[in-house]
N, C-alpha and C positions, 0 to 999 in steps of 0.2 A: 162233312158238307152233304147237302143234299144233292139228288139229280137235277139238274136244271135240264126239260126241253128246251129243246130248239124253240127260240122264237128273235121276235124282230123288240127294238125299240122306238117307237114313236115319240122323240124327246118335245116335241113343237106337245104332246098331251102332257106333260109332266108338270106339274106345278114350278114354279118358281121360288125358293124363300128366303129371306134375306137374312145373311147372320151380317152383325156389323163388327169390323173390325177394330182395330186401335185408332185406324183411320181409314176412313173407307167404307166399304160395304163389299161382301162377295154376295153370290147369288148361286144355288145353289139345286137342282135338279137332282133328285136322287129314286134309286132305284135299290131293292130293297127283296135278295133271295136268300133268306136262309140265312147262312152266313158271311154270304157275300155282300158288299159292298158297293155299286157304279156308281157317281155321278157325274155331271159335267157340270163344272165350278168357272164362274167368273169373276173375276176383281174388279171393282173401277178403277179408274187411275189414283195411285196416291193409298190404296189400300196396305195395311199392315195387319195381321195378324193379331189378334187382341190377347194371343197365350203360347206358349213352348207347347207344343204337341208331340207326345211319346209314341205316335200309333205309328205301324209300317202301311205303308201307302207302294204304289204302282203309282206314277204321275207320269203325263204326257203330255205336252204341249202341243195346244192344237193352232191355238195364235197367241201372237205375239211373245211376252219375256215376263218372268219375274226372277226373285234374288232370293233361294233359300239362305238363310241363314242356320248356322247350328249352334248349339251352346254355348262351343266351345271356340264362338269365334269367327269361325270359318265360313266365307259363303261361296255360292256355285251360282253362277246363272241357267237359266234354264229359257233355251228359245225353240220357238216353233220345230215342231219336229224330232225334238228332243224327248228324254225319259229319263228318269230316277229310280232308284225302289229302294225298303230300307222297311226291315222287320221291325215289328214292334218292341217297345223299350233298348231299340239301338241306338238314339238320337233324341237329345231331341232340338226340333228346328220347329221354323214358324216363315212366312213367306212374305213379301212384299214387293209389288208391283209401282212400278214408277208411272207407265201408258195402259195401265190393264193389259188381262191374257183371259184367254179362253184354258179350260184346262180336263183332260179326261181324266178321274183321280178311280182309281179299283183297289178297294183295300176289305180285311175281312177276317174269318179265322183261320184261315191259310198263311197269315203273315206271323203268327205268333213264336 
C-alpha cells in the first residue's frame, strides 16, 4: 500500500452513485487511495443485494440495522454501533436492509 497523508474527508463533496440492488437501491460515496478502499454506503428500505460478494470488507454501522446473510445459510444482524470483517474469498454474503442503514464499509488490498 501506499503512504496515505494525513488529511480530512469532506463526504457532504463526494458524489453520490446509485447501484441497484435485487430490490432497492444503495447509494454509495466512495473514496479511492491506492489500494484502499472508504465508502459510506446506504440502503433504502427493502434493499437486497443483487449478488453473493466474495471481497473482505471492514463494515460498521453507523445507523440503523441490516441482515448479512452467508452462503451457507447463516445470517447475523448488524445494528448501529456494530462491526464485522471477513477477508477476502472467506465468505461469501450479500446484505439486506428491512428500514435502511447507513454504513462505513473500508475494504482493499490489505484484506486478501
Amino acid at each position: 500500500m501506499s503512504h496515505i497523508p494525513f488529511q480530512t474527508i469532506d463526504w457532504t463533496s463526494i458524489e453520490k452513485v446509485e447501484h441497484k440492488g435485487e430490490t432497492g437501491v444503495a447509494f454509495w460515496q466512495t473514496l479511492q487511495l491506492g489500494g484502499l478502499r472508504i465508502r459510506l454506503v446506504e440502503y433504502s428500505k427493502g434493499y437486497l443485494a443483487d449478488h453473493w460478494c466474495e471481497k473482505g470488507h471492514i463494515v460498521h454501522c453507523l445507523e440503523g440495522s441490516f441482515i448479512t446473510e452467508l452462503s451457507t445459510g447463516e445470517k447475523t444482524i448488524l445494528s448501529k454501533n456494530e462491526s464485522y470483517v471477513v477477508s477476502d474469498e472467506l465468505s461469501s454474503h450479500r446484505s439486506f436492509s428491512e428500514n435502511g442503514v447507513k454504513l462505513l464499509i473500508i475494504d482493499g488490498d490489505f484484506l486478501k
